[in-house]
N, C-alpha and C positions, 0 to 999 in steps of 0.2 A: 745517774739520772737519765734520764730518756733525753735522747738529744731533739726531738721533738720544738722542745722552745727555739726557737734563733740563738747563737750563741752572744751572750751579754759579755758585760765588763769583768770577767771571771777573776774576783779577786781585785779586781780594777787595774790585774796586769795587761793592758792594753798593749796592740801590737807594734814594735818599732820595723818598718819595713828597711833589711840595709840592702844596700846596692854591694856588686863587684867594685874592686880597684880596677880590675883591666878592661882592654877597652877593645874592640873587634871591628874589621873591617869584612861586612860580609853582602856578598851579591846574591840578588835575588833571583832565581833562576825560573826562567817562562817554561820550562820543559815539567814535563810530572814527573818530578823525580821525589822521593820521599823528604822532607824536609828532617834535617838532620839538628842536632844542636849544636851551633858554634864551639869551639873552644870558653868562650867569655861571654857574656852580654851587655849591657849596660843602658840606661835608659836613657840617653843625653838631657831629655829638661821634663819637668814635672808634666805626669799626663792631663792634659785637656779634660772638662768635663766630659765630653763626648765620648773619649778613649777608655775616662775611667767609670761609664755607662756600660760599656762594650768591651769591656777589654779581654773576657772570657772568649769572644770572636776573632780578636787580632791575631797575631803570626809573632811568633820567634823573631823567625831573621827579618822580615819587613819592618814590623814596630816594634821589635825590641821587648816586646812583654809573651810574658808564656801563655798565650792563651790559645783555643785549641784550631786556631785556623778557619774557623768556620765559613768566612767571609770570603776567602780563600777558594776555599770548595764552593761554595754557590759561583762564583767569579769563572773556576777554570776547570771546573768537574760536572757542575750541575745545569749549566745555561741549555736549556732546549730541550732537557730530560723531563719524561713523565716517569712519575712513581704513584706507587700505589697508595691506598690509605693505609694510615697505623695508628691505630686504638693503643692506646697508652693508659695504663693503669694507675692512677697517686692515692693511694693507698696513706692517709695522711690525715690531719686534723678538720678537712673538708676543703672544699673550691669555694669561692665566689663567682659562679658561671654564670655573672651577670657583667661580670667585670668585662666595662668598654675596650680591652686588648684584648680580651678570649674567646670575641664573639666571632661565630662559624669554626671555632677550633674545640667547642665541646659536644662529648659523643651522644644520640639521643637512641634512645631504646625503640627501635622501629614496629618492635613486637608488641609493646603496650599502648593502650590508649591512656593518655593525660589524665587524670581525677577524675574516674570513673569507681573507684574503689575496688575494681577487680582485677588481680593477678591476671590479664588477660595471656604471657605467655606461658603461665603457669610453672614458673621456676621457684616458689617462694616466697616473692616479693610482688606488696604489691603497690603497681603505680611507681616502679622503679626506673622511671624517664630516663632518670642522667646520672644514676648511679645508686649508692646506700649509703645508707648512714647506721650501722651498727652501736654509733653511741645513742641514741636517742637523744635527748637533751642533756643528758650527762655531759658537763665540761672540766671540769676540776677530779682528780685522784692522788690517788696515792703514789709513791714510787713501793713496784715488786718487793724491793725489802722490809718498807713498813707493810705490806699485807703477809708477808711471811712471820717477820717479829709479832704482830696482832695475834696470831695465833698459841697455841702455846706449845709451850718448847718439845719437841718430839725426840730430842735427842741426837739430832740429822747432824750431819758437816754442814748442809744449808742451811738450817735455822743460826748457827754458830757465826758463820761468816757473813748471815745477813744480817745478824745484832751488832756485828764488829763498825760492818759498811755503816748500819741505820747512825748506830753511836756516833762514830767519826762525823758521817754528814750532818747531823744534828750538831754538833758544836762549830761545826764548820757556817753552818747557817745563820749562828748563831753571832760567831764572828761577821758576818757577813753583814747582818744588822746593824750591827755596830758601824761596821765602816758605810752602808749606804745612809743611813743618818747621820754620819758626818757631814757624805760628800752633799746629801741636799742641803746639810746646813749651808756648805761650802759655796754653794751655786744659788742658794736663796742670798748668801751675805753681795755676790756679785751681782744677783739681779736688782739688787738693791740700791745699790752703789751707782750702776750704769743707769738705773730707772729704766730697763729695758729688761723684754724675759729670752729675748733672743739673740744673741752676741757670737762673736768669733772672736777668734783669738786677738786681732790687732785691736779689737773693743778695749780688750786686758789693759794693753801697755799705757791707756789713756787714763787709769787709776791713778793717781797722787796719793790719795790718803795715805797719813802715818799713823794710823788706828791698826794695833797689833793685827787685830782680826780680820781687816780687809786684806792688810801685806799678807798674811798666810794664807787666808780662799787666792787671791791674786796669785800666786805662787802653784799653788794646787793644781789650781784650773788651767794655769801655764804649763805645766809639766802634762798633764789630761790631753789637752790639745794637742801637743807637740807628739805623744806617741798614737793617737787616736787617727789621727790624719784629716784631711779637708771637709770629710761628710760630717764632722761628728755633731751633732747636736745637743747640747748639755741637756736642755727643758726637757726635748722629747724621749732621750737615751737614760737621763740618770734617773727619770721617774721610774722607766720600762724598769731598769736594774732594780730598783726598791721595789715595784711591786712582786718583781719574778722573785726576791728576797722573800718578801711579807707572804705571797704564796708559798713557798716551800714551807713556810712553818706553819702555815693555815692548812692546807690542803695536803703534798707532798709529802708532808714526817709528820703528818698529826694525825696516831693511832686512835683517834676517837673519830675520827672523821671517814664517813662510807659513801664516796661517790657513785657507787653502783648499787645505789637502792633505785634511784630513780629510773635505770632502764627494764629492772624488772625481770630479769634472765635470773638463771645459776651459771655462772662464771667457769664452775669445775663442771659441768655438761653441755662436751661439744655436739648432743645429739638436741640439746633444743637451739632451733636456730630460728625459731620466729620470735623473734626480735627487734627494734630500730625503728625505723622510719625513712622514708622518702627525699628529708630534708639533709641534703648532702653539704650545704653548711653550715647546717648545727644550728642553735638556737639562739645563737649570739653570732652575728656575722663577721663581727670582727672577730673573733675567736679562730676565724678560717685563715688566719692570716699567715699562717706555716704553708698551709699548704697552696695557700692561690699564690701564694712565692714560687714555690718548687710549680705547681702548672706554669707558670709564667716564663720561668726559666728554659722551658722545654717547649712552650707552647705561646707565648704570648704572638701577636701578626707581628712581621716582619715589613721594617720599611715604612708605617704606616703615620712616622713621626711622633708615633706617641710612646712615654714610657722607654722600656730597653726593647729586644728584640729576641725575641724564642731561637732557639737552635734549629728546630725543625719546623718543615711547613706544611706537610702533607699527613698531619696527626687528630684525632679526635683524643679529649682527655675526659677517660671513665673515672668517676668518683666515688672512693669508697672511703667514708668515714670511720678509722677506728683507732684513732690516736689521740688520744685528751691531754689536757693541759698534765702531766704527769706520766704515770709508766702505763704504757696500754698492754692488755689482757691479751694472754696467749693463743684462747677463742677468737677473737675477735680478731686477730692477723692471719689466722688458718682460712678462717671465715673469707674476708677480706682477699686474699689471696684468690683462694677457687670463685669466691663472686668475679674478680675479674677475668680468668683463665675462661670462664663459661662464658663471658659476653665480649670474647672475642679482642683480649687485650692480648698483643702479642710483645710488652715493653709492659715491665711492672717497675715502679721506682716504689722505694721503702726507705724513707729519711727519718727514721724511727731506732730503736736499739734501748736496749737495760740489762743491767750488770743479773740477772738471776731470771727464770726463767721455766717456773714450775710443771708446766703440758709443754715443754717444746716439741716432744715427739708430736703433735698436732701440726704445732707450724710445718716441723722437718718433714710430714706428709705431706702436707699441700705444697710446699717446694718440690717434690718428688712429683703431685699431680703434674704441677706447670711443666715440670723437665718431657713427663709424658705427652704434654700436649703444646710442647714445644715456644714453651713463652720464657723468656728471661728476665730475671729480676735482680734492678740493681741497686744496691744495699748502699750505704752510708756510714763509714767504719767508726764513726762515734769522736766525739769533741773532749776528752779526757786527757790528751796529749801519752796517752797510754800505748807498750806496746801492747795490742791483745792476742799477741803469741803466749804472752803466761798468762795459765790457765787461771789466774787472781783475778786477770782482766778481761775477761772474754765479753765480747759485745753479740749479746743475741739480738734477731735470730743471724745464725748464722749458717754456713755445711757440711760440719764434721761433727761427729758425736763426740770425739777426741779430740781436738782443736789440730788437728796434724789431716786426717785423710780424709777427702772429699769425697759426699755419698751421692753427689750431682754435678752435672756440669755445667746450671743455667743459672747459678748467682752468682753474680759478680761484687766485689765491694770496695768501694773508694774512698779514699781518701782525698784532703784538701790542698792544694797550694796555693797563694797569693799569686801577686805579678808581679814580682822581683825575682828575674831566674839569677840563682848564684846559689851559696850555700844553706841560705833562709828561706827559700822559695817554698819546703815545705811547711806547711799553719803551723805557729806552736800549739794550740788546741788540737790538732789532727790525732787521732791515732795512728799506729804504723805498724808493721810487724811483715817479716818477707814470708810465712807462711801464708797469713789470713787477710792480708791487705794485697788487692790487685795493682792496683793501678791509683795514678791522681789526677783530679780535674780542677778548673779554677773553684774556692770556696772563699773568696775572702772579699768583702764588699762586690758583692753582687745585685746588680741591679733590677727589680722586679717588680713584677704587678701585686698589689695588697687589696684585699676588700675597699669596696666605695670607690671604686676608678682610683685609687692612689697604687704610688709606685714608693718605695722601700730599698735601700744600701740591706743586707744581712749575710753574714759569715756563718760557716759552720759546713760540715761534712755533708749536713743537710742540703746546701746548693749545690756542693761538687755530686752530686750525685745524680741530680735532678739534669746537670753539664751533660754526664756522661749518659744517662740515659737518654738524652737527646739525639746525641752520636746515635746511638742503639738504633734509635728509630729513622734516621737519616738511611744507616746500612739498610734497614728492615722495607723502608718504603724502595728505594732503586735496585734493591738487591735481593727480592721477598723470596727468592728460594734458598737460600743460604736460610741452617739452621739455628736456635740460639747457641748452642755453644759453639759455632762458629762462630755466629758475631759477640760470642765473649772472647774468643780467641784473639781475634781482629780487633777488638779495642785495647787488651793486653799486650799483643804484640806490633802493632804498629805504631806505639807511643813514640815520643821524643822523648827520649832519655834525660834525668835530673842528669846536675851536676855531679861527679866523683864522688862527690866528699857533701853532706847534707846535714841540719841541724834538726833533730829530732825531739821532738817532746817536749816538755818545760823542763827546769830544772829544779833537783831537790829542795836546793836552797832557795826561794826569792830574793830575786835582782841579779842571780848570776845566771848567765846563759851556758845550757847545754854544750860540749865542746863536739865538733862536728864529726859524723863517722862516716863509715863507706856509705853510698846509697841504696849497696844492695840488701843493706842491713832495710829497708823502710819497705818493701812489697815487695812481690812476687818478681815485678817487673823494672823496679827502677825508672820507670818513665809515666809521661802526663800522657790523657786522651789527646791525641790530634785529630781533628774528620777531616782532613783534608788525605793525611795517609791511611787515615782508617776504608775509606771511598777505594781509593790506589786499591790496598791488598783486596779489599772485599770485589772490586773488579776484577781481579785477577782470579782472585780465588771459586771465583762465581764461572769462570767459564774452563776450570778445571775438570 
């Protein structure tokens, strides 16, 4: 399924985050030298709200948590430097570029005049101020397999494997039902009991009842809590999980169901392109809330006391809508793609991805446009716990037409880690694979900007990505002649190295944990973004 949604209580295996046994004595060094990763790490006492706000900013060896330095590099890299602007492409379910943290960091089209009704710079679009919206009002679809099954059977290897996939995830969902009408029962029977709709864990232990049915939600909801961690919100998380549930079988796998009547295109003709609309976040504004996350993370103001704190500062964020609640259309990311490459986005983030992929030769062009016009785009390797080195598992789009050799060198793709460095550090939801996965950035309770001034905890490959594409545009602003595959090289290579030995994926069975393997089995790279070394090499590299 398109990782597009935030990743929810999948299965309701919530994450346990473990720490190292050992313990490290390590100095912080005032010199630019690359920050290296200790032998051990260890977090000595529970992170601070503030830390676990920020924590994708902190440092290794200073605070102990793997995040990628950033605070670091503005402190001992960046103080007194001008950089240039960088237009930033999020390619995603829409912005809310009204949102009180994004203001003056979204990009405005200088070439058109505001509701006038005329294409004045004559690309297309018209009255394309602050980006497109290729879904039009379209919010809900299908996933690619149920639009391939819809069809009738042609005999393909693809129709075969996307009836296999549809099947599975239809009973899967199905199960899923089931357990999220438990768990609201579970969370109604608590709210009940406390006569409150909003509680924390030490709420629980104040239960006495001997009514079988309180002891058991009381039990549940204790166990929830304990691997969910301090954000979690039962009201507001175990709804989202039941609707994302009730969605999937309303919209997602329901073959009778045509989200794309209403934008009024043909889907399989990349040459009609007038299409959409002007409103870049969609027609439900909360429905924007993927992607004013991922802006947020890259872009929200820094320092300004409000919310968390964008990675970079000297960015405009171009919006182009064309990811819906479900698997977005192979048009409309090609599309998406060269709309940004033309108005000057030199940073594309794509926190999107689906198991099939019918015109990808589309997309794999307009990947090829960007390499020519020198933009790079950074991918999100998908929330599956999957490797997508086999070819069962491949997360489009991606840059090999055989999942082995690369036909570009300006996409990059990441993967998630938390902030427990040790052998867990990588997400169990992440994808991994040392072919097709570059590099990791923090994805796991990340903190951001949502539609309506609200700010949002949410995990998935979809914030590491939005992490690293921030790096992207920190090199791109102080360093604008370096190329992008240069600055893919420089985010790849200048990482801090996982631990040895890493825990990969879920495991087959539920309740037992993955047993841990080398790192260099998880990406290309075996290491997380750092900007603090990414800055170092990309200065060095820059006066080569």
């Amino acid at each position: 399924m398109s990782h597009i949604k935030p990743l929810k209580l999948s299965a309701f295996a919530l994450l346990v985050l473990a720490g190292c046994s050992a313990t490290v004595q390590a100095q912080v060094s005032t010199s630019k030298e690359f920050i290296k990763a200790p032998a051990a790490v260890v977090k000595k006492a529970p992170l601070s709200e503030n830390e676990l706000k920020r924590w994708s900013h902190l440092d290794l060896i200073k605070d102990s948590i793997p995040g990628m330095s950033v605070d670091k590099a503005y402190a001992e890299l960046l103080q007194g430097k001008k950089g240039v602007k960088v237009i930033v492409g999020i390619v995603d379910s829409g912005v809310d570029i009204e949102h009180e943290d994004l203001q003056g960091m979204i990009w405005t089209n200088s070439k058109e005049i505001p509701g006038n009704g005329i294409d004045d710079d004559k690309n297309g679009f018209v009255d394309d101020v602050h980006g497109w919206n290729f879904l039009g009002d379209a919010v809900h679809e299908n996933l690619e397999m149920t639009r391939i099954v819809k069809k009738a059977d042609d005999g393909s290897a693809e129709y075969k494997a996307a009836l296999a996939q549809f099947t599975e995830k239809y009973e899967e969902a199905l199960q899923d039902k089931q357990q999220a009408d438990f768990l609201m029962e579970v969370h109604n029977t608590i709210k009940k009991e406390l006569n409150k709709t909003d509680y924390k864990i030490e709420d629980l232990s104040t239960i006495t009842s001997t009514d079988p049915k309180v002891a058991r939600s009381k039990a549940v909801m204790t166990q929830i809590f304990t691997n969910a961690g301090p954000t979690f919100n039962p009201e507001e998380e175990l709804k989202e999980y039941s609707d994302q549930v009730e969605e999937q079988l309303k919209y997602n796998l329901n073959k009778d169901f045509d989200g794309r009547k209403i934008v009024g295109d043909n889907p399989d003709d990349i040459k009609g392109t007038k299409y959409g609309n002007n409103v870049v976040f969609g027609p439900d504004k909360e429905k924007a809330l993927h992607g004013t996350h991922v802006a947020g993370i890259i872009a929200q103001v820094r320092g300004n006391n409000l919310g968390g704190d964008g990675v970079a500062t000297n960015v405009e964020i171009l919006t182009v809508r064309a990811v819906p609640d479900g698997d977005e259309y192979d048009k409309d990311i090609a599309l998406a793609i060269r709309y940004a490459v033309d108005n000057g986005a030199k940073v594309i983030n794509g926190s999107f991805g689906k198991s099939f992929s019918p015109h990808k030769d589309w997309v794999y062009d307009a990947i090829k446009y960007a390499a020519k016009k020198d933009v790079l785009i950074v991918h999100a390797a998908g929330n599956d716990g999957y490797n997508i080195d086999e070819t069962k598992n491949i997360n489009y789009p991606n840059d090999s037409q055989d999942n082995v050799k690369e036909f570009a060198d300006n996409l990059i793709t990441i993967g998630a880690i938390n902030k427990s460095y040790g052998e867990t550090v990588v997400a169990s939801f992440s994808n991994f694979g040392k072919i097709n996965v570059d590099v990791f950035a923090p994805g796991e309770e990340i903190y951001a900007t949502v539609p309506n001034n609200k700010y949002k905890y949410l995990q998935g490959t979809s914030m590491a990505s939005p992490n690293a594409a921030g790096v992207a545009a920190l090199i791109r602003s102080y360093y604008p002649k370096l190329k992008a595959a240069q600055v893919k090289k420089i985010l790849m290579d200048s990482g801090v190295a996982l631990p040895s030995t890493v825990v990969l994926g879920k495991s087959e069975n539920p309740g037992e944990k993955p047993a841990a393997v080398s790192s260099v089995e998880s990406s290309k790279t075996a290491k997380m973004v750092n900007a603090y070394n990414a800055l170092l090499m990309a200065e060095k590299m820059s006066k080569k």
